[in-house]
C-alpha positions in Angstrom: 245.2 -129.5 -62.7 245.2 -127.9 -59.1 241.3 -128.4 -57.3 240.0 -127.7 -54.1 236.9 -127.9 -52.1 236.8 -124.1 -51.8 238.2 -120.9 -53.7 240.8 -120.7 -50.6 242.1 -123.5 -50.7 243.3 -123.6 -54.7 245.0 -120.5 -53.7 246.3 -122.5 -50.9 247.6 -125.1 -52.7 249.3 -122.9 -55.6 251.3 -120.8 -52.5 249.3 -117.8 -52.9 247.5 -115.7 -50.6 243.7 -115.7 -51.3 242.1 -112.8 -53.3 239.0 -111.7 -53.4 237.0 -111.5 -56.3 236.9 -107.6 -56.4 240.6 -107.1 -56.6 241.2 -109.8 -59.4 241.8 -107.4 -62.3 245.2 -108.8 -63.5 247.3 -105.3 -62.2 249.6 -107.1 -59.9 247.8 -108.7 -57.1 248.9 -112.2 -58.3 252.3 -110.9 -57.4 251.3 -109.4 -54.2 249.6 -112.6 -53.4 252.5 -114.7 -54.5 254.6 -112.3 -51.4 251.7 -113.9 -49.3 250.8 -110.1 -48.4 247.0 -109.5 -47.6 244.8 -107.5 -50.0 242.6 -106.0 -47.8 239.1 -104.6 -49.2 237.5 -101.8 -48.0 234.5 -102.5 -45.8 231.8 -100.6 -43.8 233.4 -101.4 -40.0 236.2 -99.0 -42.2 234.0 -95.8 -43.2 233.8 -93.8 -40.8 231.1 -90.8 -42.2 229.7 -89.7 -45.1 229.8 -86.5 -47.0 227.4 -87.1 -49.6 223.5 -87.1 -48.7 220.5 -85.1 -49.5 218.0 -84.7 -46.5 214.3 -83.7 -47.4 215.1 -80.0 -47.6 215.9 -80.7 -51.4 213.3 -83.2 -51.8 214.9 -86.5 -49.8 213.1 -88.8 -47.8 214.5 -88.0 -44.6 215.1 -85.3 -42.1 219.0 -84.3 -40.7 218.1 -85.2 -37.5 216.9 -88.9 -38.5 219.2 -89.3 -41.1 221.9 -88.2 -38.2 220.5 -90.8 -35.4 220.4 -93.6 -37.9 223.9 -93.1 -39.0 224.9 -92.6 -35.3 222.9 -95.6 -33.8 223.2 -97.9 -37.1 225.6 -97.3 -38.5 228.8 -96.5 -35.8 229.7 -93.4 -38.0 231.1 -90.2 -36.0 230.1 -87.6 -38.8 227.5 -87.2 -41.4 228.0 -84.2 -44.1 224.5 -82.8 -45.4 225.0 -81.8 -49.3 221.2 -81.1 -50.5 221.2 -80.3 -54.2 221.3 -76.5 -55.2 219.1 -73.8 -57.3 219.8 -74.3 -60.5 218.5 -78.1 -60.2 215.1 -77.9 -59.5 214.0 -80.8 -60.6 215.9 -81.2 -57.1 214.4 -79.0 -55.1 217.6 -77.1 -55.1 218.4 -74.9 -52.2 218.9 -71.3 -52.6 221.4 -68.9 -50.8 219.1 -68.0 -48.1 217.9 -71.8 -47.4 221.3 -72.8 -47.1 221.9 -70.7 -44.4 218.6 -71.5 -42.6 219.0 -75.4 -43.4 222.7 -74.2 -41.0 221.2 -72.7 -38.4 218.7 -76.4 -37.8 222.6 -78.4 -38.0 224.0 -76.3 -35.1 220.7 -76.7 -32.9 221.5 -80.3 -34.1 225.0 -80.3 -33.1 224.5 -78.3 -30.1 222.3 -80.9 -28.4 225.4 -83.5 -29.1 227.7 -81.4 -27.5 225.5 -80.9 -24.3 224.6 -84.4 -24.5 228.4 -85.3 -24.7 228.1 -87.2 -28.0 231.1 -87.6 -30.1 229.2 -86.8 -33.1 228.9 -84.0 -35.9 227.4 -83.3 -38.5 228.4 -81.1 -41.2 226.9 -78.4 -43.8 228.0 -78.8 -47.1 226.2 -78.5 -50.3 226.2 -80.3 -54.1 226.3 -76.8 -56.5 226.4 -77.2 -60.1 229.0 -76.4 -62.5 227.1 -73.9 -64.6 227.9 -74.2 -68.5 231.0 -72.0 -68.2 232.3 -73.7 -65.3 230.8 -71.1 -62.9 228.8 -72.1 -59.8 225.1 -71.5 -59.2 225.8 -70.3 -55.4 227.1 -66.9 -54.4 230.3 -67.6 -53.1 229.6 -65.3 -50.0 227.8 -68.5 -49.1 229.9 -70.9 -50.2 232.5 -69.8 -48.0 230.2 -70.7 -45.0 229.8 -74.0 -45.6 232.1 -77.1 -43.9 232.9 -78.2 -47.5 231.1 -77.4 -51.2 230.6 -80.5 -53.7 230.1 -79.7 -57.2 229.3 -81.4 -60.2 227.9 -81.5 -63.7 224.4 -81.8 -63.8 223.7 -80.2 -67.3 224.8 -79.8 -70.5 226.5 -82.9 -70.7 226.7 -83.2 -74.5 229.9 -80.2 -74.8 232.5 -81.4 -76.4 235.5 -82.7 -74.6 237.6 -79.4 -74.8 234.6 -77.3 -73.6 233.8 -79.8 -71.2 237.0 -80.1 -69.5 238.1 -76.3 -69.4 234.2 -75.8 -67.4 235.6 -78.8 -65.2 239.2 -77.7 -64.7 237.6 -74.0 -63.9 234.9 -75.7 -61.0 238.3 -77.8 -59.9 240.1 -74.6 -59.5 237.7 -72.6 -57.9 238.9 -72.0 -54.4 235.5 -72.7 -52.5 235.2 -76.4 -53.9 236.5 -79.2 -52.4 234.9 -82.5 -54.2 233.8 -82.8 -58.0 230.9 -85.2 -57.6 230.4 -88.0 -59.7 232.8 -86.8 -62.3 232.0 -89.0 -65.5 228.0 -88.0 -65.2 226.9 -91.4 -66.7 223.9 -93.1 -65.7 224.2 -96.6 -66.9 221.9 -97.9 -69.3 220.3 -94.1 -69.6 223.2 -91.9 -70.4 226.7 -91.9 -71.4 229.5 -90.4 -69.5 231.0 -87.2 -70.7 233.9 -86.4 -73.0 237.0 -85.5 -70.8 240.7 -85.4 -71.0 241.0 -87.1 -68.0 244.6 -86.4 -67.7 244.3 -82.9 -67.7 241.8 -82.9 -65.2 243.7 -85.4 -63.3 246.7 -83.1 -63.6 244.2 -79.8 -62.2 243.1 -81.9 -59.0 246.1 -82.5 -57.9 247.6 -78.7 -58.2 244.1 -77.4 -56.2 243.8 -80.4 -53.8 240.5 -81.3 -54.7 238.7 -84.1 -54.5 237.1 -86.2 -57.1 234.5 -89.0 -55.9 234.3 -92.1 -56.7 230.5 -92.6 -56.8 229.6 -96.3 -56.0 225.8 -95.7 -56.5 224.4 -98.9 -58.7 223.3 -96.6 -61.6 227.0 -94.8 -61.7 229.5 -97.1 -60.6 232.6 -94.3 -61.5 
């Protein structure tokens, strides 16, 4: 038997670097730590902005300018990316094409007043669309080109079957004017399953178009 007064110090005594909790999933960190390298987890000090958050133009709590001072003041982050929900989710208060482009004329007064204040700071227009049941998107693209960056994700019809589902999220992946799929399983746990996809061949799309698929760390998704 190998004991210890603390987690580090069995690791200690059987020659292995410690590992934290998170990363013990049996895919190779025993090895790792048995090369006494450091498994280093991810941690705020490390995040530098955030791309995904809905202000109170789409039915949030808070406005750009306060969620921008908190994340500035608070938080040590350099950029904040506004992606309010758009028109086809209104239970969302989703923003149509001519609110979007109001909702960026309020970030560049915003960023404007960084700039003349000398603050290293910016914050970015982007916006979450939905991938519309044939894998279309519910903002003119006109518009879409405007933006810093365009998230999209499934927000509807999630009970397709796997081949329909994955052709309507291989066509959204593809589409020049998105850059991030947004939570791309759709579960909510406990409340609804994910969808049906061929992962691979999704997998395979993303990495032919360069976009991005998030990894949503939100308690109720957890993809």
């Amino acid at each position: 038997q190998i004991a210890g007064a603390s987690e580090e110090s069995v690791y200690a005594n059987l020659d292995l670097r410690y590992i934290e909790p998170e990363l013990r999933e049996n895919s190779g960190e025993i090895e790792w730590a048995r090369g006494r390298k450091k498994l280093n987890l991810i941690s705020l000090k490390d995040i530098h902005g955030d791309l995904h958050i809905h202000s109170d133009w789409d039915g949030g709590q808070d406005s750009i300018s306060d969620l921008a001072e908190y994340a500035r003041l608070k938080l040590g982050y350099e950029y904040i990316g506004i992606s309010d929900h758009t028109k086809f989710l209104k239970i969302e208060h989703g923003l149509d094409e001519e609110q979007l482009m109001a909702q960026r004329l309020e970030i560049q007064k915003l960023n404007s007043k960084y700039r003349d204040r000398h603050i290293n700071f910016t914050i970015l227009q982007g916006c979450e669309a939905n991938i519309l049941d044939d894998g279309s998107i519910d903002i003119n693209e006109t518009i879409l080109k405007q933006l810093d960056y365009v998230i999209a994700g499934l927000h509807s019809q999630l009970d397709q079957s796997e081949e329909q589902t994955t052709a309507r999220l291989i066509k959204a992946i593809n589409n020049p004017y998105i850059d991030i799929i947004s939570h791309p399983t759709a579960r909510l746990i406990n409340r609804r399953a994910p969808v049906q996809i061929n992962w691979l061949k999704v997998l395979d799309a993303t990495i032919e178009s360069h976009t991005i698929l998030e990894i949503n760390a939100s308690p109720l998704r957890l993809d």
